[in-house]
Backbone as numpy.savetxt, mean C-alpha at the origin, in Angstrom:
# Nx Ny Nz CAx CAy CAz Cx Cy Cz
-26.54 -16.67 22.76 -25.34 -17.28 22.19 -25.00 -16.65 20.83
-26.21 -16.39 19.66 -25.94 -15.92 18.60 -25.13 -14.15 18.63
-25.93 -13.79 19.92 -25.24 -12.07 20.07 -23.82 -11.78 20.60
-23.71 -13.04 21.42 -21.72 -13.61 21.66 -21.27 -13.57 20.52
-21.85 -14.49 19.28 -20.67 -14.99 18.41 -20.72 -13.84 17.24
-21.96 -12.79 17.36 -21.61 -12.00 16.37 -20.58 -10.57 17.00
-20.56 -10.80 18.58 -19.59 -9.48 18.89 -18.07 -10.65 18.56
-17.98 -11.41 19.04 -16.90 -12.51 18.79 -16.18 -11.52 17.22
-17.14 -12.00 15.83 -16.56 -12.14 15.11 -16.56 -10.30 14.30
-17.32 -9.33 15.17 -16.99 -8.17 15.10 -15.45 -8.04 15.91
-15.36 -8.54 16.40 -13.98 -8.41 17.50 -12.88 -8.43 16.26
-12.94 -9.84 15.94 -11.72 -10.32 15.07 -12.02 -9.33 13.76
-13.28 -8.71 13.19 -12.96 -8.14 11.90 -12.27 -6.53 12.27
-12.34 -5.80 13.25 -11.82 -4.70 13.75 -10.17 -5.01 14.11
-9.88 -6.13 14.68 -8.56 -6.47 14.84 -8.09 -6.53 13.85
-8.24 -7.45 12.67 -8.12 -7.35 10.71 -7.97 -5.71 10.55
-8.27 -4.87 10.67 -9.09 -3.95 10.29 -7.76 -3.10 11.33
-7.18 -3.33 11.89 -6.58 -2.39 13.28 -4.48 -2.91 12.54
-4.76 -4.50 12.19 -3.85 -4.44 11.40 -3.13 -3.85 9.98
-4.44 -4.06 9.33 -4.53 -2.98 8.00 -3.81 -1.91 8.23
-4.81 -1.19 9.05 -3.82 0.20 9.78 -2.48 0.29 9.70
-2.80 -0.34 10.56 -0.87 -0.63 11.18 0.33 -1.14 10.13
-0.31 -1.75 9.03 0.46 -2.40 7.85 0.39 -0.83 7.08
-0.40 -0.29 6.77 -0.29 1.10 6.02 0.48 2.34 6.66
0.32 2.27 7.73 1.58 2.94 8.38 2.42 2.88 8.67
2.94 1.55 8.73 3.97 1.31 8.29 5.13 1.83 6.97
4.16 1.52 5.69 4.60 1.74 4.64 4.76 3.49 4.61
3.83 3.88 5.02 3.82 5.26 4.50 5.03 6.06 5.46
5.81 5.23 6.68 6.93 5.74 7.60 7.94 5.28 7.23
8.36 4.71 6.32 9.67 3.82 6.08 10.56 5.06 5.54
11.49 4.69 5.84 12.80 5.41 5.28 14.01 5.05 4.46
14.44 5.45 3.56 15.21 5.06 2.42 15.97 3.90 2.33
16.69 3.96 4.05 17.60 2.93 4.22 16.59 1.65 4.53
15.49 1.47 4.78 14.78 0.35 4.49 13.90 -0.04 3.43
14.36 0.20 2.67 13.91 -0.19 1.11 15.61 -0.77 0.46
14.62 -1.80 -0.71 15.64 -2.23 -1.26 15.74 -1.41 -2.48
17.27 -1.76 -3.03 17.38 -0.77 -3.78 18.00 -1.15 -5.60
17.30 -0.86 -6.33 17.35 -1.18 -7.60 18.44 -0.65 -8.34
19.93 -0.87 -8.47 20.29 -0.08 -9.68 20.39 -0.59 -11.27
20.13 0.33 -11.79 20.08 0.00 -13.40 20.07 0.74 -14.57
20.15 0.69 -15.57 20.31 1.16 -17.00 18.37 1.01 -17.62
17.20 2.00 -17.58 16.54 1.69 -17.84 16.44 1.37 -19.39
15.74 0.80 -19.97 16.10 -0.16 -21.36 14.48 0.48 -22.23
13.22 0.20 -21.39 11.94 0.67 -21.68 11.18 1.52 -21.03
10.37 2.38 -21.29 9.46 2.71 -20.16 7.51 2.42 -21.25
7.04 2.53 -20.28 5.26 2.39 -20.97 4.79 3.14 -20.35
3.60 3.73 -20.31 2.30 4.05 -20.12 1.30 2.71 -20.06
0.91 2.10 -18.97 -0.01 1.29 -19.39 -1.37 1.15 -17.88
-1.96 0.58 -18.16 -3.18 0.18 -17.31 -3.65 -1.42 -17.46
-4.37 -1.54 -16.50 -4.50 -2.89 -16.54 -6.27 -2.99 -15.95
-6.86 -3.72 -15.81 -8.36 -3.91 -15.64 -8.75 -5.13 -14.54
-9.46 -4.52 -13.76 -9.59 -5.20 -12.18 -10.72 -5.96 -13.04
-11.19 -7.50 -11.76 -12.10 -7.90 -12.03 -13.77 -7.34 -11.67
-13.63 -6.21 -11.35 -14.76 -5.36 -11.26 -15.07 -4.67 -12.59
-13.85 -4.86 -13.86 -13.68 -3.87 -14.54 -13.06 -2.57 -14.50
-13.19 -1.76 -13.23 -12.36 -0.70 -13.20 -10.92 -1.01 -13.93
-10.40 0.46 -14.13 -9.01 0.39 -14.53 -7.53 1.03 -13.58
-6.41 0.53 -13.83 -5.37 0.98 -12.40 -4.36 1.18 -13.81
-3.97 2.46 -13.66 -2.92 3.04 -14.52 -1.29 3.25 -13.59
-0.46 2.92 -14.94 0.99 2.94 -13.82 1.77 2.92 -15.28
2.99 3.59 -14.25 4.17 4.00 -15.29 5.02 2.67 -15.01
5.40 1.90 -16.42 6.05 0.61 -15.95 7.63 0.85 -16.59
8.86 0.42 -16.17 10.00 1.00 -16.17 10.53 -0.95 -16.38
11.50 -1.01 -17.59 12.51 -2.11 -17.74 13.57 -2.04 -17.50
14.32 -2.19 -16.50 15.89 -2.04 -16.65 17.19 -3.07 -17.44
18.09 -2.88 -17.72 19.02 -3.90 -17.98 19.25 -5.10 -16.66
19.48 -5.89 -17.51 19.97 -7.09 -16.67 19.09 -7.14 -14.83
17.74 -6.89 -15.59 16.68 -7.27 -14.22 15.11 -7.84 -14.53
14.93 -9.06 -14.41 14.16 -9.81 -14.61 12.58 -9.15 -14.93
12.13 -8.23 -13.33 11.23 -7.76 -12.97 10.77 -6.48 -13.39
10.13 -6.17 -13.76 9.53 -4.44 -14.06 9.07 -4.07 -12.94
9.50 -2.40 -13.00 9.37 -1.90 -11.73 7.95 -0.98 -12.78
7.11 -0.41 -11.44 6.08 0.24 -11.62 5.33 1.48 -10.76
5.12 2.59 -10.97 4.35 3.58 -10.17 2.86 3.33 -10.52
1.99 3.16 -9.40 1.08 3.04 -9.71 -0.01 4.22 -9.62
-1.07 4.45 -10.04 -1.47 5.85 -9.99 -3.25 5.21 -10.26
-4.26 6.21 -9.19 -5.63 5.66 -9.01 -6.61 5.82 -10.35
-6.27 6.66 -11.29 -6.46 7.64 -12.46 -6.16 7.70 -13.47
-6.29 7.95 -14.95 -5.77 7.94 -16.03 -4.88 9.65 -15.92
-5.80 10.60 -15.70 -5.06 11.83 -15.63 -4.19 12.19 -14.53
-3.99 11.03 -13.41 -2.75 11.71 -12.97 -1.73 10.82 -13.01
-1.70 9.44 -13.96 -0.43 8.94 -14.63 -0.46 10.18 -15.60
-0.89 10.46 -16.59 -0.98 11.36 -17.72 0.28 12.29 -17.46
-0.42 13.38 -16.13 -0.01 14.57 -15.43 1.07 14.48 -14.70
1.57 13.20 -14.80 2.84 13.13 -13.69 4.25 13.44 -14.62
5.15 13.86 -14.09 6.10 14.36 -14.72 7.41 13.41 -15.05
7.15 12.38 -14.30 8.08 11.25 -13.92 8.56 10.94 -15.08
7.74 10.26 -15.95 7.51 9.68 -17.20 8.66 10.10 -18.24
8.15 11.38 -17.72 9.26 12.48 -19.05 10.73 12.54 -18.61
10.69 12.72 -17.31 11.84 12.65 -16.65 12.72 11.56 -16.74
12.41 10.48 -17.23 12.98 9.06 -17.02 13.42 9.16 -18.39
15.12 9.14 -18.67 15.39 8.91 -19.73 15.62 7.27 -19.98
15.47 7.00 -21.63 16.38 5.24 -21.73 17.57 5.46 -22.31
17.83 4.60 -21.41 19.76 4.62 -21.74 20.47 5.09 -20.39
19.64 5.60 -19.29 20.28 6.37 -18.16 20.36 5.35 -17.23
21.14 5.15 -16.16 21.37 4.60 -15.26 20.30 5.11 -13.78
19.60 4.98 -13.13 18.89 5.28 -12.05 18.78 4.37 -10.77
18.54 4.74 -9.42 18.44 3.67 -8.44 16.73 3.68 -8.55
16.14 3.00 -8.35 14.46 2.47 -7.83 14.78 2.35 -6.39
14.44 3.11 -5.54 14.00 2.28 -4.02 12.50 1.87 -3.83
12.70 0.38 -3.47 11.63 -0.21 -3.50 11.20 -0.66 -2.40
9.84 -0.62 -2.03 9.02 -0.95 -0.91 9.20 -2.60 -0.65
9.64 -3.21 0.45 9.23 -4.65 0.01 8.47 -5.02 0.43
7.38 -4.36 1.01 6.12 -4.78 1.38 5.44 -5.17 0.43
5.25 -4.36 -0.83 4.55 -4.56 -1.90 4.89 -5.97 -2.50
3.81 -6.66 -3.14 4.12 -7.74 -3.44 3.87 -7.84 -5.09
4.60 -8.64 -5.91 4.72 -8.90 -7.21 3.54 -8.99 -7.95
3.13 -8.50 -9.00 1.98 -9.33 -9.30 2.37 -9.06 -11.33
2.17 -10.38 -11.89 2.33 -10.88 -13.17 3.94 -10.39 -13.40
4.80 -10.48 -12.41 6.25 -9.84 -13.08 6.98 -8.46 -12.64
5.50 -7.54 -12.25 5.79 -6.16 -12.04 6.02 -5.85 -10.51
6.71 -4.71 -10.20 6.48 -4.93 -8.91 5.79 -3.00 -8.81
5.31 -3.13 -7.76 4.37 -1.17 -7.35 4.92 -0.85 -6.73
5.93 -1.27 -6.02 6.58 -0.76 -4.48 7.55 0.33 -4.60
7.51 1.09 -6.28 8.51 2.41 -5.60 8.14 3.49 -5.13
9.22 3.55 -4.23 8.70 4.71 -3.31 9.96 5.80 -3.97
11.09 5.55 -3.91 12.10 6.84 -4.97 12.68 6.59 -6.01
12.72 7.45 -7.21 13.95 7.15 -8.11 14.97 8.30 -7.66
16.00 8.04 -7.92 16.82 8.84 -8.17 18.18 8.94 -9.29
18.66 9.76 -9.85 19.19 9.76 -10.73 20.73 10.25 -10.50
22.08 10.60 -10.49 22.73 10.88 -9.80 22.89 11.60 -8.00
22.04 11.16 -7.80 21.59 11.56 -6.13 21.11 12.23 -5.85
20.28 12.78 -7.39 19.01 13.82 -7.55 17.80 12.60 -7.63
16.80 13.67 -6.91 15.58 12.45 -6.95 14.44 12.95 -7.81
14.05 11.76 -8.92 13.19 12.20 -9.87 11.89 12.29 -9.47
11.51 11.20 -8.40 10.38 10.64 -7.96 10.55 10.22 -6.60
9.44 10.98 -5.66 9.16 10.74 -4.29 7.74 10.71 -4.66
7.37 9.04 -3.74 5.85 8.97 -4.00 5.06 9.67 -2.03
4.40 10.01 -2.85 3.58 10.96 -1.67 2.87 9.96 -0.78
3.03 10.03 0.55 2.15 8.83 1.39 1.16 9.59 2.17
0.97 10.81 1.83 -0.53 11.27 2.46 -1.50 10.37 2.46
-1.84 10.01 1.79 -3.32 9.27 1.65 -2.96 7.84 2.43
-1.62 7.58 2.04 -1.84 6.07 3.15 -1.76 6.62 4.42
-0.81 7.57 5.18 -1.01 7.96 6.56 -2.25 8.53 7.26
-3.01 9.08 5.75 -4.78 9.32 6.45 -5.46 8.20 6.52
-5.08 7.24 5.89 -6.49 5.82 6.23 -5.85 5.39 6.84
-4.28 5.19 7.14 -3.60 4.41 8.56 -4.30 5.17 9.59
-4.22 6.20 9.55 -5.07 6.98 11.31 -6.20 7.01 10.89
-7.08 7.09 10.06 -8.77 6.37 10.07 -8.89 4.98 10.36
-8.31 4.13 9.84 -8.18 2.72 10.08 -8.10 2.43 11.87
-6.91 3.23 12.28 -6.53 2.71 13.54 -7.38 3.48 14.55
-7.59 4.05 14.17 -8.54 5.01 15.31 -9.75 4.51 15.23
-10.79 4.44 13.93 -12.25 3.94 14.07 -11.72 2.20 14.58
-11.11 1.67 14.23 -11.11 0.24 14.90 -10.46 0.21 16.30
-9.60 0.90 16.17 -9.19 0.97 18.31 -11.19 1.34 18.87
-11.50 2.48 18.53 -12.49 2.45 19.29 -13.91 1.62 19.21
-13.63 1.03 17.91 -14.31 0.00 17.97 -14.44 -1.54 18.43
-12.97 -1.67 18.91 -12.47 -2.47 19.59 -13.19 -2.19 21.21
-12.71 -1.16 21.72 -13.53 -0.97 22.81 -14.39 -1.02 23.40
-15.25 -0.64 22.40 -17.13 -0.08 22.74 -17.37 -2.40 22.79
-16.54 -3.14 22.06 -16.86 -4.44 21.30 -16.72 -5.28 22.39
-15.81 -4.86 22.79 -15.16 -5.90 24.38 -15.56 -5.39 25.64
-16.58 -3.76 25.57 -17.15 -3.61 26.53 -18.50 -4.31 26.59
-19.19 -3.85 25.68 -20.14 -5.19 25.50 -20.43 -6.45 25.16
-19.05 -6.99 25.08 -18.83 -8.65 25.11 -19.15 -9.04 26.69
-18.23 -7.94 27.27 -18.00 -8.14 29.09 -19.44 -8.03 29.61
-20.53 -7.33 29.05 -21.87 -7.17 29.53 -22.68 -8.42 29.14
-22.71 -8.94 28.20 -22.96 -10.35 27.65 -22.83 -11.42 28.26
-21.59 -11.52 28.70 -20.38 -12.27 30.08 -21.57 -12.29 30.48
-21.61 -11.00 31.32 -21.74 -10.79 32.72 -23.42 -11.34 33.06
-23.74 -11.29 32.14 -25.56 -11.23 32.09 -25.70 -12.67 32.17
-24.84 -13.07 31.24 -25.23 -14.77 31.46 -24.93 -15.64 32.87
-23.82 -14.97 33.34 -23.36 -15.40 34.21 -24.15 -15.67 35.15
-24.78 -14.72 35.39 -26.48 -14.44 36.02 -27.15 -15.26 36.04
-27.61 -15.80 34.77 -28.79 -16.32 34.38 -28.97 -17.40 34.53
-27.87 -18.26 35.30 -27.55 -19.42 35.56 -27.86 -19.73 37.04
């Protein structure tokens, strides 16, 4: 019974795990016209980071516009490649720009992470790169599809044995 309920709850963490996927590939396939879209007069920009409860640190370029509640934000894994990014410089204040924003991404203290373009008269300052989410979307979905498999083939052997034993 205990070797049922631990393929059981391997089942459901690979399904978790098969969604992930599928939620990251998502994001990393979207296209312009499905994002919402920010226009504005940016007012501030920062350099800043913020500190996980592990301690690590998550660096991001945070952007204020006129007459918009929310700060928009690029987020970056690194101190040197917020540093190294060119965006920053590129972003004048006082200029008008669109943000297209992910709305998957969700808010957190005010800010939001979800841009995926700026653009500036219909020149684009900033395209965020989704390599890395489309490689763990197909690591994600692939090690859990087949782990899904091998899981429910030997659930069915489990079945089957007991079935027996009766």
């Amino acid at each position: 019974m205990l070797k049922k309920t631990n393929l059981i709850f391997a089942l459901l963490l690979m399904v978790m795990c098969l969604i992930t996927g599928l939620m990251f590939l998502n994001r990393a396939t979207k296209s312009k016209t499905d994002l919402n879209i920010i226009d504005g007069k940016v007012i501030c920009k920062n350099k800043k980071y913020s500190t996980s409860i592990k301690g690590g640190k998550f660096y991001y370029l945070e952007f204020e516009l006129e007459n918009n509640p929310e700060k928009l934000a690029i987020g970056y894994i690194s101190e040197s490649q917020a540093n190294n990014d060119l965006t920053f410089d590129k972003i004048e204040i006082g200029r008008n720009y669109k943000f297209f924003i992910d709305k998957s991404f969700p808010n957190s203290d005010g800010t939001n992470y979800g841009i995926d373009y700026i653009e500036n008269n219909n020149k684009i300052v900033f395209s965020k790169n989704h390599k890395t989410e489309l490689f763990f979307s197909a690591l994600l979905i692939l090690t859990s599809g087949i782990s899904i498999f091998f899981v429910i083939k030997k659930l069915n052997k489990t079945t089957t044995k007991s079935a027996f034993k009766k």
